[in-house]
C-alpha positions as protocol buffer text, in pm:
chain_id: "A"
residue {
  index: 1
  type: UNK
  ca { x: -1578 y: -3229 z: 1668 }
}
residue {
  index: 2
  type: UNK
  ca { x: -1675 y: -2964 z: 1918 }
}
residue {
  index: 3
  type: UNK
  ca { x: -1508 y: -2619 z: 1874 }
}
residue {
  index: 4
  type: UNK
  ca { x: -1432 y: -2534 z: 2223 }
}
residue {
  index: 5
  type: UNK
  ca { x: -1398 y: -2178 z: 2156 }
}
residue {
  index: 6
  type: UNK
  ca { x: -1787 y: -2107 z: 2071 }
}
residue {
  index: 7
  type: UNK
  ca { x: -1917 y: -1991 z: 2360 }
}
residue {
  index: 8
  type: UNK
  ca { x: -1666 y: -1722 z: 2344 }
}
residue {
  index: 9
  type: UNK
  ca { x: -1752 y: -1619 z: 1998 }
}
residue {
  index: 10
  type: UNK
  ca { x: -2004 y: -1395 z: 2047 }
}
residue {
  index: 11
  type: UNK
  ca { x: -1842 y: -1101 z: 2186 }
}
residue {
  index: 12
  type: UNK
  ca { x: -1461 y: -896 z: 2094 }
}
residue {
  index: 13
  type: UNK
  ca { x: -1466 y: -811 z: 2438 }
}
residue {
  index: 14
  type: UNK
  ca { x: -1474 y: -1194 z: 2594 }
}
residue {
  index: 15
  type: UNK
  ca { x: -1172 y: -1391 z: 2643 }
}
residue {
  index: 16
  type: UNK
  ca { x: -1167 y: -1738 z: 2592 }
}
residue {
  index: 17
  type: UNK
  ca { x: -1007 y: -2011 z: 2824 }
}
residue {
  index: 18
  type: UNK
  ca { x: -674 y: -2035 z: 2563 }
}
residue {
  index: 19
  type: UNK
  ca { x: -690 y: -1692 z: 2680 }
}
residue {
  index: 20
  type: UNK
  ca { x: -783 y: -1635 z: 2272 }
}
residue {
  index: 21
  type: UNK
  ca { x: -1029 y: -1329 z: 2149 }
}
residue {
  index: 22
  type: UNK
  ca { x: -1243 y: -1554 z: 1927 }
}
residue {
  index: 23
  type: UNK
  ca { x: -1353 y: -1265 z: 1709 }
}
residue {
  index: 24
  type: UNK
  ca { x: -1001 y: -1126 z: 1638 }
}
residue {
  index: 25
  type: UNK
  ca { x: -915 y: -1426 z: 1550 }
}
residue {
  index: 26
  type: UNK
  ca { x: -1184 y: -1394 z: 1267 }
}
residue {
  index: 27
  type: UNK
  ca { x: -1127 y: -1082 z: 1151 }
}
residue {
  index: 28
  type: UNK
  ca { x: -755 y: -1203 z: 1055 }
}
residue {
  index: 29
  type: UNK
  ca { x: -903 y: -1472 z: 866 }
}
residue {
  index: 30
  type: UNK
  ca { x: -1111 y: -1188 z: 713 }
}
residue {
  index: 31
  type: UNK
  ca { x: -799 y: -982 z: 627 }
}
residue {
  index: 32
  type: UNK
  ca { x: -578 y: -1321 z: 512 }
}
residue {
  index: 33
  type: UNK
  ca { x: -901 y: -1347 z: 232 }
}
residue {
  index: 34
  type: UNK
  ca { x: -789 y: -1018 z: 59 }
}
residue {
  index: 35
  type: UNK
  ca { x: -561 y: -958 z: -197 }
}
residue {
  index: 36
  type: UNK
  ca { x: -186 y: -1018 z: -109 }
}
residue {
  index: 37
  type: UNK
  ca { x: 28 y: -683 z: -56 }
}
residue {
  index: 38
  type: UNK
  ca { x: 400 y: -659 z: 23 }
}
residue {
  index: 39
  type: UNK
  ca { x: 580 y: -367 z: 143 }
}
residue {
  index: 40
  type: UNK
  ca { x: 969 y: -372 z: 71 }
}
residue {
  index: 41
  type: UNK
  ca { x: 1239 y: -134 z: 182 }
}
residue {
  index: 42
  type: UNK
  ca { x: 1506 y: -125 z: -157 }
}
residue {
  index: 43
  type: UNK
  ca { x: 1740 y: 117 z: 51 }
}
residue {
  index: 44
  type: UNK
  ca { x: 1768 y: 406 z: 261 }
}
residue {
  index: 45
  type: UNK
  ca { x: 1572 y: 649 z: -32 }
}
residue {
  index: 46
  type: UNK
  ca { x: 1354 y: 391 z: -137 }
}
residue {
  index: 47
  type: UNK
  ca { x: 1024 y: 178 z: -99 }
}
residue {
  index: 48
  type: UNK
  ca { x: 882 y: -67 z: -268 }
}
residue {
  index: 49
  type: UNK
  ca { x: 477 y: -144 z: -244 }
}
residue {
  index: 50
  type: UNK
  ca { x: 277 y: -414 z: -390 }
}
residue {
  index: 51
  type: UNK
  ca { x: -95 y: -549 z: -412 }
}
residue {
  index: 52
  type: UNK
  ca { x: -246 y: -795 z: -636 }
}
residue {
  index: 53
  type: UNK
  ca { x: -547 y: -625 z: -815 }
}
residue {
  index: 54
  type: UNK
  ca { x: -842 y: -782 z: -957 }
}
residue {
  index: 55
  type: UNK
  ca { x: -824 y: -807 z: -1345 }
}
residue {
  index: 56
  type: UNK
  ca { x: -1097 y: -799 z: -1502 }
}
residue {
  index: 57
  type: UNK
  ca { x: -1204 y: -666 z: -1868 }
}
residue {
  index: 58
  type: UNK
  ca { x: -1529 y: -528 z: -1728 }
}
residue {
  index: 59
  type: UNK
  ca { x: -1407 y: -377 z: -1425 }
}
residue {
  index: 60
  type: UNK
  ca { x: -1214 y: -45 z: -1383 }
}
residue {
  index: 61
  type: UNK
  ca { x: -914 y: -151 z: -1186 }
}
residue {
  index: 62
  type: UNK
  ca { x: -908 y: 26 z: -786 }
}
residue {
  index: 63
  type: UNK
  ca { x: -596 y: 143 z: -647 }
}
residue {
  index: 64
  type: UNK
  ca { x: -479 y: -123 z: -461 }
}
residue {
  index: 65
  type: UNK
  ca { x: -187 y: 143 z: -319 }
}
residue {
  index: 66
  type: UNK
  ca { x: -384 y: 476 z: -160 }
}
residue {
  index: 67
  type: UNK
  ca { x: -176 y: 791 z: -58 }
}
residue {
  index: 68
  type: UNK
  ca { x: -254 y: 911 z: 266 }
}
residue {
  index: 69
  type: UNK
  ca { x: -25 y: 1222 z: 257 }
}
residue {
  index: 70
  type: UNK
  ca { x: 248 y: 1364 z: 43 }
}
residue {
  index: 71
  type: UNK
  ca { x: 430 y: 1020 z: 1 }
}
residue {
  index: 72
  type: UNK
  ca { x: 299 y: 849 z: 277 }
}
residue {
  index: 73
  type: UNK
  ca { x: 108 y: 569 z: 142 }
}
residue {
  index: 74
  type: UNK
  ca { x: -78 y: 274 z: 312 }
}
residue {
  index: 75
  type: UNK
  ca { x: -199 y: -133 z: 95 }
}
residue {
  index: 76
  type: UNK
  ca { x: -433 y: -274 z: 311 }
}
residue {
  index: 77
  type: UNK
  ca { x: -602 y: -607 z: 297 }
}
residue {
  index: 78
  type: UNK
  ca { x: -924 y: -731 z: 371 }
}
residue {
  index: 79
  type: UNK
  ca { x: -1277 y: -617 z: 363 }
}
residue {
  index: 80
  type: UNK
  ca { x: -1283 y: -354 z: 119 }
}
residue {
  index: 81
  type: UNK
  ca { x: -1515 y: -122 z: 347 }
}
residue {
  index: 82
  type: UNK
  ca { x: -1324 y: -159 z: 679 }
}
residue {
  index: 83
  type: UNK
  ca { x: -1011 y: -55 z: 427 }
}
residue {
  index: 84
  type: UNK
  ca { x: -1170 y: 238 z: 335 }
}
residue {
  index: 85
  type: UNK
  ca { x: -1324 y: 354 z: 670 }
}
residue {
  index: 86
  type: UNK
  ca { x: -923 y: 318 z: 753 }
}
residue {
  index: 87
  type: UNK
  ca { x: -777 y: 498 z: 464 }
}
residue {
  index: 88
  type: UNK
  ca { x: -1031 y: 782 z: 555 }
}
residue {
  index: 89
  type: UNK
  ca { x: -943 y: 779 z: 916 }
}
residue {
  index: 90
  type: UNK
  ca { x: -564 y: 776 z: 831 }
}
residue {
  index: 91
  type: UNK
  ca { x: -642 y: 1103 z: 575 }
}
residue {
  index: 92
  type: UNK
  ca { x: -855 y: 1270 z: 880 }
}
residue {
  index: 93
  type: UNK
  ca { x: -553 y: 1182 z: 1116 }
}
residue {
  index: 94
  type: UNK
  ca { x: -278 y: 1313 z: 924 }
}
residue {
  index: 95
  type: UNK
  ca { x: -470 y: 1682 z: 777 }
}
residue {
  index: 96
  type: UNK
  ca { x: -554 y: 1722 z: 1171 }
}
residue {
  index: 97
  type: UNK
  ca { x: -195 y: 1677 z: 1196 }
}
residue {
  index: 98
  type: UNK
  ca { x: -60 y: 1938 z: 960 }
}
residue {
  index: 99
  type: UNK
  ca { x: -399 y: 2136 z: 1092 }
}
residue {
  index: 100
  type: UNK
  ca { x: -239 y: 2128 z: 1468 }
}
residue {
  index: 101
  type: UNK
  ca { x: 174 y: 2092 z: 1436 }
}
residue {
  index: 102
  type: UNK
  ca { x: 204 y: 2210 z: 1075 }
}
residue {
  index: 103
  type: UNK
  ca { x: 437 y: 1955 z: 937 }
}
residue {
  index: 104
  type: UNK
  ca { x: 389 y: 1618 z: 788 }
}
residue {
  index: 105
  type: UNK
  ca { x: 278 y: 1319 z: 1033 }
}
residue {
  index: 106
  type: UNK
  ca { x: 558 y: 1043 z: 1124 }
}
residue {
  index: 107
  type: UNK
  ca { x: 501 y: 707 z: 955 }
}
residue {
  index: 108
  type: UNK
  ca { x: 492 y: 576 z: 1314 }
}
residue {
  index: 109
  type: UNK
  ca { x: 295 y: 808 z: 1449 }
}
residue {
  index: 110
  type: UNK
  ca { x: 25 y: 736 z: 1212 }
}
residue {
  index: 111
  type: UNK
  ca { x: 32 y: 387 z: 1316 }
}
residue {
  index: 112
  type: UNK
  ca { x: 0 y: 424 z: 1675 }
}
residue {
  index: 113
  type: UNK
  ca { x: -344 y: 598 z: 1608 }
}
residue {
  index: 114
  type: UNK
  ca { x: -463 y: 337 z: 1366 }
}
residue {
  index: 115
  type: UNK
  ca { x: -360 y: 58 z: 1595 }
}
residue {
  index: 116
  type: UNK
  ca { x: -561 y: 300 z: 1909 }
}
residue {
  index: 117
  type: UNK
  ca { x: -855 y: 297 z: 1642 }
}
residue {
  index: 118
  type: UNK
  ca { x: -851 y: -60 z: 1588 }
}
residue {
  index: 119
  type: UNK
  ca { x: -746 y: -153 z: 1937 }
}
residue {
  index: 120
  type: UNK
  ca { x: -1085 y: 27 z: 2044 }
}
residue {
  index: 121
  type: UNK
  ca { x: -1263 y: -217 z: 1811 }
}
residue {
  index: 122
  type: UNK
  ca { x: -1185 y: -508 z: 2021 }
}
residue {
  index: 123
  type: UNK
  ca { x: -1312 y: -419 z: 2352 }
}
residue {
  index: 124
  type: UNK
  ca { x: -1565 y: -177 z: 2285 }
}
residue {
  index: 125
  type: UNK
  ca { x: -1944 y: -373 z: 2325 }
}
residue {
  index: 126
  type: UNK
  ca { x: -2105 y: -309 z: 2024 }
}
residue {
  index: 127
  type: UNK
  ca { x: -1818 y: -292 z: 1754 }
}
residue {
  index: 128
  type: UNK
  ca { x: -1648 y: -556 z: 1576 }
}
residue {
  index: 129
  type: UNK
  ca { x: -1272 y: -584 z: 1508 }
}
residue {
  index: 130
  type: UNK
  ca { x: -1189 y: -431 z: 1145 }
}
residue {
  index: 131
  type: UNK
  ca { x: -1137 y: -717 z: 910 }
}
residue {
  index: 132
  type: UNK
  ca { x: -809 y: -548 z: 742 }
}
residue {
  index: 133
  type: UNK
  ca { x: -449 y: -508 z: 803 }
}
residue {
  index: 134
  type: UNK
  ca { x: -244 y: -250 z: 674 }
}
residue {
  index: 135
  type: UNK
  ca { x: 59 y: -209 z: 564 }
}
residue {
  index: 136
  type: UNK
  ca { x: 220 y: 212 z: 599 }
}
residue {
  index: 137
  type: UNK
  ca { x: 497 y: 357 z: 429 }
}
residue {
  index: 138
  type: UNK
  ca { x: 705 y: 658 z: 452 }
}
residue {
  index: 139
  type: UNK
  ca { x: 1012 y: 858 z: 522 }
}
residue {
  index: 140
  type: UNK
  ca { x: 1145 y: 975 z: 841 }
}
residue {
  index: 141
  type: UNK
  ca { x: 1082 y: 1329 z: 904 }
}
residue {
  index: 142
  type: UNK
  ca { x: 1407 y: 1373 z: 1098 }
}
residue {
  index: 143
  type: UNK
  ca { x: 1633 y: 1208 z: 870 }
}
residue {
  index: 144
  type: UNK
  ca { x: 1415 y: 1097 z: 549 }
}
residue {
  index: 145
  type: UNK
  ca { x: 1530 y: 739 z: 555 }
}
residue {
  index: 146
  type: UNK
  ca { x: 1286 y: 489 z: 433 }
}
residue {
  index: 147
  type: UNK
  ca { x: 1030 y: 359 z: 743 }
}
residue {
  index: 148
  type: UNK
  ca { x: 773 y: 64 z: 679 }
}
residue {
  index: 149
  type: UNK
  ca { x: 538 y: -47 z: 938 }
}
residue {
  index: 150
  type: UNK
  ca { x: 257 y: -352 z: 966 }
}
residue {
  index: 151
  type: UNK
  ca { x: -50 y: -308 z: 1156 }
}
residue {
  index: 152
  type: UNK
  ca { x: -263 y: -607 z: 1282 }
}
residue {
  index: 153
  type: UNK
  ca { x: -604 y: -622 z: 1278 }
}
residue {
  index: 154
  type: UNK
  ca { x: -606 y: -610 z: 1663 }
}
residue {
  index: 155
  type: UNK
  ca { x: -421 y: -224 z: 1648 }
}
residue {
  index: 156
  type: UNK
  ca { x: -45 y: -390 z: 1765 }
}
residue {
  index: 157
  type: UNK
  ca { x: 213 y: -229 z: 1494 }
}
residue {
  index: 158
  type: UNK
  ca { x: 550 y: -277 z: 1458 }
}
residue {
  index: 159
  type: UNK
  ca { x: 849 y: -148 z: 1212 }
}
residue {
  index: 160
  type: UNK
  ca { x: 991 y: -388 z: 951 }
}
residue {
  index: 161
  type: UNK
  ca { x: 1239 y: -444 z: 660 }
}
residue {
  index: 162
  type: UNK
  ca { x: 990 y: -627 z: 434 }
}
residue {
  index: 163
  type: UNK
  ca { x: 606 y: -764 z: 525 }
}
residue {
  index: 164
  type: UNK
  ca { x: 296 y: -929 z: 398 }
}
residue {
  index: 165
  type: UNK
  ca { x: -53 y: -878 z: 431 }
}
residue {
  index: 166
  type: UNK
  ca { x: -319 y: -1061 z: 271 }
}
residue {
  index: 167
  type: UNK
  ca { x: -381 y: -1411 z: 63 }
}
residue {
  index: 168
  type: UNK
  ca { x: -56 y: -1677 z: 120 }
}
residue {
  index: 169
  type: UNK
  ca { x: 104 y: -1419 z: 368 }
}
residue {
  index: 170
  type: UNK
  ca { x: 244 y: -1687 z: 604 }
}
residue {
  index: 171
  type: UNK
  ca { x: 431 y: -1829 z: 284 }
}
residue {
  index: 172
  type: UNK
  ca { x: 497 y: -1505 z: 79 }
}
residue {
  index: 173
  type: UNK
  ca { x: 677 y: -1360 z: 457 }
}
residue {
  index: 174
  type: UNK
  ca { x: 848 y: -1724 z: 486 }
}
residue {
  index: 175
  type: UNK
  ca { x: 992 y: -1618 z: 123 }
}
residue {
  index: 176
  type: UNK
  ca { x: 1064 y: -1281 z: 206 }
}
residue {
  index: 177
  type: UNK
  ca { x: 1318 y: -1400 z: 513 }
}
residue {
  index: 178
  type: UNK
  ca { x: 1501 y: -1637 z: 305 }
}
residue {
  index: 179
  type: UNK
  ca { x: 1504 y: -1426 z: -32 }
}
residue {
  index: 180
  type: UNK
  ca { x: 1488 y: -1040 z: 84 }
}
residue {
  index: 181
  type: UNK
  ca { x: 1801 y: -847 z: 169 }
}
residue {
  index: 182
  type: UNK
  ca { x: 1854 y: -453 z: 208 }
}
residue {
  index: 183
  type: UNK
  ca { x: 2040 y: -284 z: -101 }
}
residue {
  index: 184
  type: UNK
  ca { x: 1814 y: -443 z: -334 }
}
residue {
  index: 185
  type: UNK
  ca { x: 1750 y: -219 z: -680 }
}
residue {
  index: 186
  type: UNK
  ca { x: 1422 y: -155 z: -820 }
}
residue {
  index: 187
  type: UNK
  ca { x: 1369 y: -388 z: -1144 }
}
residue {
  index: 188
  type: UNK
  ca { x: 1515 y: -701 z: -918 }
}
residue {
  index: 189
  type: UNK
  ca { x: 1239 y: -629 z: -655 }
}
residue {
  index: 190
  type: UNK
  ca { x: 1011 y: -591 z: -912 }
}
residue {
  index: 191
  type: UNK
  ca { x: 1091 y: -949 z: -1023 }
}
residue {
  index: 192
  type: UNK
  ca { x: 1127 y: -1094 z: -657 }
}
residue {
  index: 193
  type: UNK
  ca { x: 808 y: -960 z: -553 }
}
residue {
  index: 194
  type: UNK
  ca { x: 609 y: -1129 z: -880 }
}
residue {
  index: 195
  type: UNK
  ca { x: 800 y: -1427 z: -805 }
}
residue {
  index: 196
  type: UNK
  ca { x: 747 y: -1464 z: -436 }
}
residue {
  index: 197
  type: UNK
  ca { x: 342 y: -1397 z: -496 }
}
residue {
  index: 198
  type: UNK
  ca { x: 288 y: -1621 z: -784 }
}
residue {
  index: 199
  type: UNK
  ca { x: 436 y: -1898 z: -587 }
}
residue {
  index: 200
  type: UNK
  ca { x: 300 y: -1831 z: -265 }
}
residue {
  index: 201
  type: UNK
  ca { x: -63 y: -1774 z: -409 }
}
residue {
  index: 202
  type: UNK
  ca { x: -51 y: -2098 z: -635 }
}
residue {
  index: 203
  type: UNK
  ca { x: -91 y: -1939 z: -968 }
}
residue {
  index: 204
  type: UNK
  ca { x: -8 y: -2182 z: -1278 }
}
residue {
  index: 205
  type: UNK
  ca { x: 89 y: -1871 z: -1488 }
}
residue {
  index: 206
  type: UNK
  ca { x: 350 y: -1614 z: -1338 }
}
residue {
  index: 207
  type: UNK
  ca { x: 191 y: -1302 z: -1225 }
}
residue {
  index: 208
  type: UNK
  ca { x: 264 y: -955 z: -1405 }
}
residue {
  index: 209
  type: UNK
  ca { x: 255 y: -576 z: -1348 }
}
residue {
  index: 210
  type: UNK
  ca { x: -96 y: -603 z: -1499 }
}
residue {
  index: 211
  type: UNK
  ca { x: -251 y: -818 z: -1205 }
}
residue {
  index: 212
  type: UNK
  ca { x: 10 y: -680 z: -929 }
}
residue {
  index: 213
  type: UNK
  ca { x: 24 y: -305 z: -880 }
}
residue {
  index: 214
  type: UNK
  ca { x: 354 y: -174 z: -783 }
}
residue {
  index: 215
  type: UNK
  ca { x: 476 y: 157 z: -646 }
}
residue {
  index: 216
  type: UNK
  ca { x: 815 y: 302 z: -581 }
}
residue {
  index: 217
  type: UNK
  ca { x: 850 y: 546 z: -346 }
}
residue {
  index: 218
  type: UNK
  ca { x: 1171 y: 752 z: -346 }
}
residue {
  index: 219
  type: UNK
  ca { x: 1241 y: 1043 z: -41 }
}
residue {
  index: 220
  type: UNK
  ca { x: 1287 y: 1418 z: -164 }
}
């Protein structure tokens, strides 16, 4: 059958008539290929972050959870070298920060100028939307309580409670809604999370700490 959206494939900047952009639309199927991640605010003082790692004997295991600044950490999934042309960006951004305003950069703030960055990507001739999305976490600089926030591979960001990025993230967010709740403590996260991703990635054997990294992050 004829794909009606290939003449509009060629370009980020070209619309097609479903008023779609064709190549963002790729570059989330790009990003849906990586490894899952979950981001999961337990409480006020406390986040949860999660990415499913590659285990292999041979292989030294990559941090699947990078920090960006003094807790402020981002998971991002996708192509590996879009993620890290990100993480770098999102170190640059927040040193210029501390460089300029001498205090820590907001959670938010950072992902209003990754979501510019990637924004650019899709209407810019010449570049190609990045083929990662990112999930940030962090802690209010007013009031330190716990902030999480998604950003698409198109640059739109928004705040949340609990997100997916990643392999099965249509299913493991459909979990998340029915299962998650605020007030949750660490080790029953823990379990939730291993649950949720086992079942939503269509492993036969459950899923441990040794194939899904986890971090806690806990305010000052």
């Amino acid at each position: 059958m004829y794909d009606s959206r290939v003449p509009y494939d060629k370009s980020a900047a070209i619309w097609s008539p479903d008023g779609e952009l064709v190549q963002l639309s790729y570059a989330r199927k790009a990003s849906e290929r990586g490894a899952a991640a979950v981001g999961m605010i337990l409480d006020d003082k406390t986040i949860l972050l999660a990415g499913e790692t590659l285990y292999d004997p041979l292989v030294i295991r990559p941090d699947k959870i990078q920090e960006i600044d003094k807790n402020l950490f981002v998971v991002a999934s996708g192509l590996s070298t879009d993620s890290n042309l990100l993480i770098g960006q999102a170190r640059l951004i927040a040193q210029q920060h501390r460089l300029i305003y001498g205090e820590k950069i907001s959670v938010r703030a950072l992902a209003s100028r990754l979501g510019d960055l990637m924004a650019r990507h899709t209407i810019a001739g010449g570049l190609r939307p990045f083929g990662t999305a990112l999930i940030l976490a962090g802690f209010s600089s007013v009031d330190n309580e716990a902030q999480l926030f998604f950003v698409d591979n198109g640059g739109s960001f928004f705040a949340v409670n609990a997100y997916a990025a990643g392999s099965g993230n249509e299913r493991v967010i459909d979990a998340l809604r029915k299962q998650y709740k605020v007030g949750l403590d660490v080790e029953t996260a823990k379990k939730l999370i291993l649950e949720i991703m086992t079942s939503a990635l269509g492993k036969k054997e459950p899923l441990t700490e040794k194939e899904v990294e986890v971090h806690i992050l806990i305010t000052d």
